[in-house]
C-alpha positions in Angstrom: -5.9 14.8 -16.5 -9.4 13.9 -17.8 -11.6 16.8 -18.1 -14.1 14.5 -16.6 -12.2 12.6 -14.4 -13.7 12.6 -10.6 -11.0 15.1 -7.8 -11.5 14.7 -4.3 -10.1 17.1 -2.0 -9.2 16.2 1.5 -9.3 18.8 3.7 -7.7 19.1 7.4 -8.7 22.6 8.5 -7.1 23.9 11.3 -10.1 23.9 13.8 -13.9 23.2 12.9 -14.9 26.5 12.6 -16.5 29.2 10.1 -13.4 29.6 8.7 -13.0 25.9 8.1 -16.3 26.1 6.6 -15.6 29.1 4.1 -12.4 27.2 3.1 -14.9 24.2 2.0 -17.0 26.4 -0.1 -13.8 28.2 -2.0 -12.5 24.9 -2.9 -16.2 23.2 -4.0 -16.3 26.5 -6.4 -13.0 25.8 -8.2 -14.5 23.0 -10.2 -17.8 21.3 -10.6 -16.2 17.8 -10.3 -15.0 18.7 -7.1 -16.0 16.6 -3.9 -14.5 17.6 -0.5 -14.2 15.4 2.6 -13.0 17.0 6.2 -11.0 15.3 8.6 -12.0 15.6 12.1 -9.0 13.7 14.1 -5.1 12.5 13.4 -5.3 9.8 11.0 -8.7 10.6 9.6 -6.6 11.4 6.2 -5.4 8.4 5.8 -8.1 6.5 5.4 -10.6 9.2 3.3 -7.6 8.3 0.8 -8.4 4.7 1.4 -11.4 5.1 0.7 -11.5 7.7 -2.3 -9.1 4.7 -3.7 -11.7 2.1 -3.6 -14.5 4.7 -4.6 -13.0 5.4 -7.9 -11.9 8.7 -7.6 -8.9 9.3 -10.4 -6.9 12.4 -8.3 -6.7 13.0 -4.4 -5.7 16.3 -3.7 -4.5 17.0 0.2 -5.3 20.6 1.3 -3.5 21.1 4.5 0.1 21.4 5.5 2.8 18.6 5.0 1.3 16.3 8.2 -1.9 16.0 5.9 0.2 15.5 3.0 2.1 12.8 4.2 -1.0 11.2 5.9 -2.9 10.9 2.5 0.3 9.8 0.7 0.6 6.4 2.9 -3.6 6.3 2.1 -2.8 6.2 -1.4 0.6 4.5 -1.5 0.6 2.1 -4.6 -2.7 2.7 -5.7 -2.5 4.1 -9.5 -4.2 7.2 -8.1 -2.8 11.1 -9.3 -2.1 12.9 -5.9 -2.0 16.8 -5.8 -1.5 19.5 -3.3 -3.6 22.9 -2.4 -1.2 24.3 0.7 -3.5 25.4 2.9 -1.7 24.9 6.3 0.7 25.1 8.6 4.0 24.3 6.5 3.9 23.7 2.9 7.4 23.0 2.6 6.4 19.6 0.1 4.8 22.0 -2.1 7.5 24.6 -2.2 9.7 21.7 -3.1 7.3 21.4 -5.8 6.9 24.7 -7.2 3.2 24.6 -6.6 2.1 28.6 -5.6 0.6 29.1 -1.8 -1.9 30.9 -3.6 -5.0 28.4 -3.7 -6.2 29.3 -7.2 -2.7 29.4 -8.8 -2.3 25.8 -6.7 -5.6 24.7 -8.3 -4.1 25.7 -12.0 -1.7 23.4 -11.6 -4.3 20.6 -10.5 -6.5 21.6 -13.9 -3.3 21.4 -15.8 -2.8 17.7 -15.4 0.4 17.7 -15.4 2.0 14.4 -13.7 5.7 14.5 -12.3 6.7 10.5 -10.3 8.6 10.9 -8.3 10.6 9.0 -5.5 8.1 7.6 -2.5 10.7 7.8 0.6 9.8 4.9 3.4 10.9 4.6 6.9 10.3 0.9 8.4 6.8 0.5 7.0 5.3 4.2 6.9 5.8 6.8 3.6 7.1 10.2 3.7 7.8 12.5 1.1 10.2 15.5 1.9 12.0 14.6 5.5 12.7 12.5 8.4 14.3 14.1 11.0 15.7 11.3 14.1 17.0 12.8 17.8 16.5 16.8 18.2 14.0 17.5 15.3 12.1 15.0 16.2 12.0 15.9 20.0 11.1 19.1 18.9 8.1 18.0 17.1 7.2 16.1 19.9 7.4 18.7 22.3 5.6 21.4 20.5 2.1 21.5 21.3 -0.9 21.6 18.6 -2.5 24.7 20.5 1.5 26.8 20.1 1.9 25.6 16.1 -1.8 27.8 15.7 -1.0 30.5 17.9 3.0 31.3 17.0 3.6 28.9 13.7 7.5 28.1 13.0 8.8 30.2 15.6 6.8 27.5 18.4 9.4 24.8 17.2 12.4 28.1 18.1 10.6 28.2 21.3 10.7 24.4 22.1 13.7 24.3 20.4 15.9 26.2 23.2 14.2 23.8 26.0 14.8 20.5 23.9 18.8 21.3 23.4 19.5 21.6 27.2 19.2 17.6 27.5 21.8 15.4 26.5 22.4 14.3 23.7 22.0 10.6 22.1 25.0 8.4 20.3 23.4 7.5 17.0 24.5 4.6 15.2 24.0 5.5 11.4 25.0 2.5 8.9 24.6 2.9 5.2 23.8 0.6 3.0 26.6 1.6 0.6 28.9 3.3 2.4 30.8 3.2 6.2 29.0 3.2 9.8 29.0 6.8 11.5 28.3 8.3 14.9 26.3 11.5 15.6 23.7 13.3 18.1 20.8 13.9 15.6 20.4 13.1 11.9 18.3 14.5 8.9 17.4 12.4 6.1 16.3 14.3 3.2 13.8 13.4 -0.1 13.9 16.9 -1.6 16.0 20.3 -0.9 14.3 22.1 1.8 13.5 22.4 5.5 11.7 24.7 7.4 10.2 26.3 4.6 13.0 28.2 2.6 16.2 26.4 3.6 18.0 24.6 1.1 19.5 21.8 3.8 20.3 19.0 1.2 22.0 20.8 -1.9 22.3 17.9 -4.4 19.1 16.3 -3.3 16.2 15.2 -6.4 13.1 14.0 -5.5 13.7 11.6 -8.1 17.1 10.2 -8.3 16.7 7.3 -6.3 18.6 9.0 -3.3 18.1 10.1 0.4 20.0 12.7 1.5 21.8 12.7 4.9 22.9 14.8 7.3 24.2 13.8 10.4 25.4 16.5 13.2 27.5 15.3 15.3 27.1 17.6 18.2 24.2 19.0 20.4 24.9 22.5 22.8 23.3 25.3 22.3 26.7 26.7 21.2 26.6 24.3 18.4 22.9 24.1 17.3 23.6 28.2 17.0 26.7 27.6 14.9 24.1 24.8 12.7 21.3 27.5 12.2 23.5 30.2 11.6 25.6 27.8 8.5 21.7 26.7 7.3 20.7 30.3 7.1 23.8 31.1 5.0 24.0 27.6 3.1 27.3 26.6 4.0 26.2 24.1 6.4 27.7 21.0 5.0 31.2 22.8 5.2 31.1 22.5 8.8 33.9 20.4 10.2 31.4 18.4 12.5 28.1 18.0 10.0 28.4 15.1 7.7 26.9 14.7 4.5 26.3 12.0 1.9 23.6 10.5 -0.3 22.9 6.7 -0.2 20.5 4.2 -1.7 19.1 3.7 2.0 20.4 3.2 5.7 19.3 2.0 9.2 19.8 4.3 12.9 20.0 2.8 16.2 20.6 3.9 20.0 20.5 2.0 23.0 18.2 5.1 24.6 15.2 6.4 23.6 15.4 8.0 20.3 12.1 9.7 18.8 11.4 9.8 14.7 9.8 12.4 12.9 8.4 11.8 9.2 7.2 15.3 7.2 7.2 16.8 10.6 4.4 14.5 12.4 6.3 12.0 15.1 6.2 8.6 13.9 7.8 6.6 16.2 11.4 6.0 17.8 14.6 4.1 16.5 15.9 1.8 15.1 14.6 2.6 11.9 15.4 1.8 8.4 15.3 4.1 5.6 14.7 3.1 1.8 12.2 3.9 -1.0 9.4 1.8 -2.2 9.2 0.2 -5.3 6.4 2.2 -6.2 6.7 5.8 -7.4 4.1 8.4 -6.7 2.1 10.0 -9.2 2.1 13.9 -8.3 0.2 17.1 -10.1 3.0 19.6 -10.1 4.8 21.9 -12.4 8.1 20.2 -14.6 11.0 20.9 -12.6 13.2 24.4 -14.0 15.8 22.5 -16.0 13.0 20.4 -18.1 10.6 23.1 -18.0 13.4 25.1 -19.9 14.7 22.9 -21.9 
């Protein structure tokens, strides 16, 4: 990165308040080229990055969790803009994925270091997401947990909702690859990058630069089994599972005849069908060389 090249840092804090405020002031003292913009309502992120695009600015660095990630990303998609990460909310899962620290100076290190990694931008009929789509249970889940339980209880308000959401019935999914054979299933994941949830590695083979989505589709939905698919996840061995499927394609459309909501980097999108690609454009991103280059 140019030592003189203009940053702006959007910033979705978690409630306007004095603590937003101090939060605003720690990042304005990391650099002197630093500009910050706060959000005040959903969407607001997207278009800053619109606008920091046609103002010039060279990086756009989202400091929130991965809804305010993947909102900036679709404000920047295909502009030749470097895109960063200070984790700063919620779930940081993107920048875990990432090795970028939690810590917001160590975070910002990595911003001042310039280093740029493209990698794959994920798309799901015409929005951008960069680490997960989750379609049937995760998704219902994300649509029933309220903004006011994700500040109070964090990850555990999606166990909460979790229990309530598996009692209904399940959905037939309709999942046809591209490049491989139709399936059937009650709720699919469709990865970008490795983890979910934070630590859980849930697609093993996945690279967020491969050209690849990773797929999971579970093919069953009592609170017998979603116990059995936790339990597996916790341990890893979740793809062994005689009723989980999992493959990699180049892109793939899901359909129901019911109601099926869509999730995208854990913010509710939408509801199927849904097709699920990459663009053409990769995206630019301020992160640390993956272990195996950064080794070699």
């Amino acid at each position: 990165m140019n030592k003189s090249s203009k940053i702006l840092v959007i910033l979705n804090p978690a409630a306007r308040s004095e603590k937003a405020s101090a939060m605003r002031e720690r990042i304005l003292a990391l650099s002197p080229r630093v500009t910050v913009w706060m959000t005040e309502s959903p969407g607001d992120a997207r278009m800053l990055a619109q606008r920091a695009v046609q103002q010039g600015f060279e990086s756009v660095i989202a400091a929130g969790g991965d809804g305010t990630v993947n909102e900036v990303v679709n404000g920047l998609a295909g502009a030749d803009v470097a895109f960063g990460i200070l984790p700063v909310g919620t779930m940081n899962v993107f920048a875990t994925e990432l090795g970028i620290s939690q810590n917001l100076s160590k975070a910002w290190e990595v911003i001042e270091a310039g280093n740029c990694r493209l990698i794959d931008l994920a798309k799901a009929n015409e929005e951008y997401f960069v680490q997960l789509g989750g379609v049937g249970l995760d998704a219902a889940v994300v649509q029933s947990t309220t903004p006011d339980s994700k500040k109070a209880l964090g990850p555990l308000s999606y166990l909460i909702t979790l229990a309530q959401v598996v009692a209904r019935k399940p959905p037939e999914l309709l999942i046809e690859p591209v490049d491989g054979p139709a399936r059937k299933g009650s709720f699919v994941l469709v990865g970008n990058g490795r983890l979910y949830g934070g630590p859980f590695v849930l697609f093993k083979d996945a690279r967020i630069d491969d050209g690849l989505l990773d797929v999971l589709v579970f093919e069953n939905q009592s609170h017998w089994d979603i116990m059995r698919y936790v339990q597996a996840i916790a341990f890893g061995n979740h793809s062994e599972l005689p009723d989980v499927q999992y493959f990699q394609t180049r892109g793939l459309r899901l359909s129901c005849e019911e109601y099926v909501p869509v999730e995208l980097d854990g913010e509710l999108c939408g509801h199927l069908p849904y097709e699920f690609g990459f663009s053409n454009r990769k995206l630019s991103v301020l992160a640390p060389e993956p272990p195996e280059v950064a080794s070699s």
